[in-house]
C-alpha positions as CSV (number, residue, x, y, z in Angstrom):
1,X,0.0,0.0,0.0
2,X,1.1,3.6,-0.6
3,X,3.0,5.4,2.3
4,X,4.6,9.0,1.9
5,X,8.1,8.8,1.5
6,X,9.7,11.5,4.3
7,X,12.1,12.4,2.1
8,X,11.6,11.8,-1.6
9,X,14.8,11.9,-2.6
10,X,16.6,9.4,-0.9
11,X,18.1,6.7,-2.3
12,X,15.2,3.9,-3.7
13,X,17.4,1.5,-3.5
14,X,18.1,2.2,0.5
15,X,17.5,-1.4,2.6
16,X,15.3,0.9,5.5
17,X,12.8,3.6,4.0
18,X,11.7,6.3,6.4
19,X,7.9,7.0,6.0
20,X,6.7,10.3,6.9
21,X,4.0,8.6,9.0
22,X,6.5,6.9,11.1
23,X,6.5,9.9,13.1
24,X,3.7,8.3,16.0
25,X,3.9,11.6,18.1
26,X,3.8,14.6,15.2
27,X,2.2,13.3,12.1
28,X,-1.2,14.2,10.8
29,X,-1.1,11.6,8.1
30,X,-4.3,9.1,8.0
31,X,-4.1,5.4,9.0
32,X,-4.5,3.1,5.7
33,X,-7.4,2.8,3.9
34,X,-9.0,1.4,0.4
35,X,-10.5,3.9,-1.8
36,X,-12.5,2.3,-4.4
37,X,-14.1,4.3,-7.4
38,X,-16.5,2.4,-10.5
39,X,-15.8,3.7,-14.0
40,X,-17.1,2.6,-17.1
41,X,-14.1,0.8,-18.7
42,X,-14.3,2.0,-22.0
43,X,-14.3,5.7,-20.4
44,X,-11.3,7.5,-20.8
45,X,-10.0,8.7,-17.4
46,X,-8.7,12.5,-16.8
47,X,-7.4,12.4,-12.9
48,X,-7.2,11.9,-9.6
49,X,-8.1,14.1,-6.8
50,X,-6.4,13.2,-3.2
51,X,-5.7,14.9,0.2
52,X,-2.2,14.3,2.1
53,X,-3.9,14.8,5.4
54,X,-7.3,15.5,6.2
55,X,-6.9,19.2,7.0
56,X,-4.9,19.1,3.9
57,X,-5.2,20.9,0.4
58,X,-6.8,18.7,-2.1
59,X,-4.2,17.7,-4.9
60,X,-5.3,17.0,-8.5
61,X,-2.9,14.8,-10.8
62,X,-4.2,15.0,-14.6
63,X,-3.9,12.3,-17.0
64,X,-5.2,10.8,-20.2
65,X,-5.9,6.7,-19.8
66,X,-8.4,4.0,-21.2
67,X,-8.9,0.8,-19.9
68,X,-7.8,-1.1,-16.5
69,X,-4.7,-1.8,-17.1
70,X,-4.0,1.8,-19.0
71,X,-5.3,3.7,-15.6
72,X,-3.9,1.7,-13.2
73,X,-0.4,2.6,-14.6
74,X,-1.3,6.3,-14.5
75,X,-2.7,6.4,-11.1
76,X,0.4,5.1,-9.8
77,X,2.6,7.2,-11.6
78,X,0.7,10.1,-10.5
79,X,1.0,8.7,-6.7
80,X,4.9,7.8,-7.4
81,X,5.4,12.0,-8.6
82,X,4.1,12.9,-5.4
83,X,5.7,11.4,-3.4
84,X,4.3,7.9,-2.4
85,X,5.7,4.4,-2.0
86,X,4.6,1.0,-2.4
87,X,5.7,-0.2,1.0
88,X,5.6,-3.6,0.2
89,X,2.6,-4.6,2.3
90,X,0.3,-8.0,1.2
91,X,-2.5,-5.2,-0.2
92,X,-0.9,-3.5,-2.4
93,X,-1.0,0.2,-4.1
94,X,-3.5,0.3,-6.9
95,X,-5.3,-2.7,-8.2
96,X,-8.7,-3.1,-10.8
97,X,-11.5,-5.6,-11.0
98,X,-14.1,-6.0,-13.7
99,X,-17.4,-5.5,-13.1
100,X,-19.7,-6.0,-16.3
101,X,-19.1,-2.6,-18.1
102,X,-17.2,-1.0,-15.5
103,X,-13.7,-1.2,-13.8
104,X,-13.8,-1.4,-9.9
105,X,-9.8,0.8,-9.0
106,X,-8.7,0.2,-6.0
107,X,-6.4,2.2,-4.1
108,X,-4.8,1.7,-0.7
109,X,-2.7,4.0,1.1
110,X,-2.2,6.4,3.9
111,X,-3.6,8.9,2.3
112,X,-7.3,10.6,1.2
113,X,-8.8,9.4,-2.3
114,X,-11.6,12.1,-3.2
115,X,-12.5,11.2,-6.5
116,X,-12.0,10.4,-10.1
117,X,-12.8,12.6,-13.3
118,X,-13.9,10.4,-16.8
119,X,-15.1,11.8,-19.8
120,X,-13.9,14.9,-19.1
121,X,-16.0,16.3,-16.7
122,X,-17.9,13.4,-15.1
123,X,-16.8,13.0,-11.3
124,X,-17.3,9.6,-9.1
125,X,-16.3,10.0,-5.5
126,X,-14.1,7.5,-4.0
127,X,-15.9,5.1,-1.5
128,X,-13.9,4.7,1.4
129,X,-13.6,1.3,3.5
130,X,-11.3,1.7,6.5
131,X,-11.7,-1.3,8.5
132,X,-8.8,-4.2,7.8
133,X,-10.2,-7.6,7.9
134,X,-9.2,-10.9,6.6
135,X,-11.5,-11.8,3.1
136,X,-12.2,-15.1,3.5
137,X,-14.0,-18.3,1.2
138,X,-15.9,-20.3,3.5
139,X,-17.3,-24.0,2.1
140,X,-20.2,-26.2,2.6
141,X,-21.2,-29.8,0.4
142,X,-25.0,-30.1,0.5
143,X,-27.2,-33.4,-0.9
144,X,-30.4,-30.6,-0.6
145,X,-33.6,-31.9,0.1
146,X,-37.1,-30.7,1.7
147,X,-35.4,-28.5,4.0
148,X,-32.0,-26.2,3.8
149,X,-31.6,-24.2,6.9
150,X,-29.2,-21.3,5.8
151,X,-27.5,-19.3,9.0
152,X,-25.8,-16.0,9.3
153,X,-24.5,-15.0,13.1
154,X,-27.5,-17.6,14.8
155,X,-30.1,-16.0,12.4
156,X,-31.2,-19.7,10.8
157,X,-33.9,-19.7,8.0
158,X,-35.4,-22.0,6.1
159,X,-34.8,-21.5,2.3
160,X,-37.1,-24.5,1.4
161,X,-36.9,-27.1,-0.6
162,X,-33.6,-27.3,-3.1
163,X,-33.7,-31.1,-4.5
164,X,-31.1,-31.9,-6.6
165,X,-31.8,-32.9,-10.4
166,X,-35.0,-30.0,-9.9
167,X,-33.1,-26.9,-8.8
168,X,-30.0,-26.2,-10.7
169,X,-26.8,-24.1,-8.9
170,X,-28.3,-20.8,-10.0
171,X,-31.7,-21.4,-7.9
172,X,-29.4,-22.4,-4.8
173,X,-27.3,-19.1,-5.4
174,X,-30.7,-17.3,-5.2
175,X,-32.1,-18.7,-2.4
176,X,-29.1,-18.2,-0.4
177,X,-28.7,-14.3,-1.4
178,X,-32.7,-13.7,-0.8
179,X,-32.1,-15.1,2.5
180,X,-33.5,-12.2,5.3
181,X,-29.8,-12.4,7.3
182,X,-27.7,-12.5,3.9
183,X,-25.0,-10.0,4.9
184,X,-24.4,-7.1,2.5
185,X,-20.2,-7.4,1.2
186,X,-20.0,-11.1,0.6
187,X,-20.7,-13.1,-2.7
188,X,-21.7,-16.5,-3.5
189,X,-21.3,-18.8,-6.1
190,X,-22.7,-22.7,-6.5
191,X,-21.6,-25.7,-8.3
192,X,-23.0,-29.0,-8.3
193,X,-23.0,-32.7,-9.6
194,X,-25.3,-35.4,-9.5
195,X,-25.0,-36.2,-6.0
196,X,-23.9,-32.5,-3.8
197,X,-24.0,-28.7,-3.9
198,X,-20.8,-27.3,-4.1
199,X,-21.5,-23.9,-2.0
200,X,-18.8,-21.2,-1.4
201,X,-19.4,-18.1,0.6
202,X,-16.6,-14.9,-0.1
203,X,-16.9,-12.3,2.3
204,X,-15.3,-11.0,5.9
205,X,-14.0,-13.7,7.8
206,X,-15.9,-12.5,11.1
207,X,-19.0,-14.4,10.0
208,X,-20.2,-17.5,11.4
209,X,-22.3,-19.1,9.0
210,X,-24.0,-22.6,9.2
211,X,-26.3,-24.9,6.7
212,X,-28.7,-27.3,8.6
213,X,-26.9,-26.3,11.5
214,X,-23.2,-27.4,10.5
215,X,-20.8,-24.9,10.2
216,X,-19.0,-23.7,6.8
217,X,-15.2,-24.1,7.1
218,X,-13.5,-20.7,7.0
219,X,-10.4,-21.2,4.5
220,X,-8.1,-19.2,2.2
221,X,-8.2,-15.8,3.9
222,X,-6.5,-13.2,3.0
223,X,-6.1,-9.3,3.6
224,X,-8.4,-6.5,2.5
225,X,-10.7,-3.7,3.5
226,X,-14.2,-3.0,4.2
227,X,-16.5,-0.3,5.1
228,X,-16.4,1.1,9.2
């Protein structure tokens, strides 16, 4: 994830960087966060607008990019010319996921995303998520039948019957997401054969989440961030 470098012209290849949030008694630097902002991929993106501290001036870095991979180089230019260092951390500066028609950018850092400009004048705020959590798959094997208890925290409903042979993968995935206690932030996705239901939950790892009253096993976690 991006930290600001405390002096930006020290040697990059120097074994111990200092930050300039290393300073715990007289920095006014933000903790880390993930700033995610949707833009239509085939947009062409015109630049970022971020804050150094919160009391801060807001800085604007112009560009001219198309396309994930196109933008996610310029943003981290633009981060890079002002000052800001991957510090090597598991999450790291600027990512992109597709989403249909758009491109989901990611970008971690201490610092303050405000927004994006596309299309010239067309500006999407950044959403913020500043609470690190382990993202985690958790797994379930079902044979289905007359009744499938689905629970979320020791909130247990009954998503009815789900027979296999009658109800393909895609009625199991929408039962489980129609459920009352189906958390917002997690996804799910269903695969089956002629015997089980191959379910796999993606979402915080703080959940506890049960089918007929057996637990899902928690597995494959990793870092990331989600909304306070």
């Amino acid at each position: 994830m991006y930290r600001p470098i405390a002096n930006s012209g020290q040697n990059a290849n120097n074994a111990l960087k200092r930050y300039a949030d290393d300073d715990v008694c007289c920095n006014s630097y933000p903790d880390a966060c993930q700033y995610d902002v949707t833009i239509a991929t085939a947009a062409t993106v015109n630049n970022v607008k971020f804050k150094r501290t919160a009391a801060g001036e807001t800085i604007t870095k112009t560009f001219t990019a198309a396309g994930g991979a196109a933008v996610v180089a310029a943003l981290k230019a633009a981060f890079v010319a002002e000052g800001y260092e991957n510090d090597g951390d598991v999450i790291v500066d600027v990512t992109s996921e597709v989403d249909g028609s758009n491109t989901i950018y990611h970008i971690t850092g201490a610092l303050i995303v405000v927004s994006m400009t596309h299309t010239t004048n067309t500006v999407v705020t950044a959403t913020e998520k500043c609470n690190r959590v382990g993202i985690c798959d958790f797994y379930i094997t079902s044979a289905g039948g007359a009744a499938n208890v689905f629970g979320v925290d020791g909130t247990d409903e009954d998503l009815g019957s789900l027979v296999i042979g009658a109800d393909n993968a895609a009625a199991v995935v929408a039962a489980i997401e129609g459920a009352t206690a189906w958390p917002s932030g997690y996804t799910v996705a269903v695969t089956e054969d002629a015997d089980l239901y191959y379910i796999t939950i993606n979402g915080p790892g703080t959940a506890i989440l049960t089918w007929n009253g057996n637990q899902f096993a928690k597995q494959d976690c990793v870092a990331g961030y989600i909304a306070v």
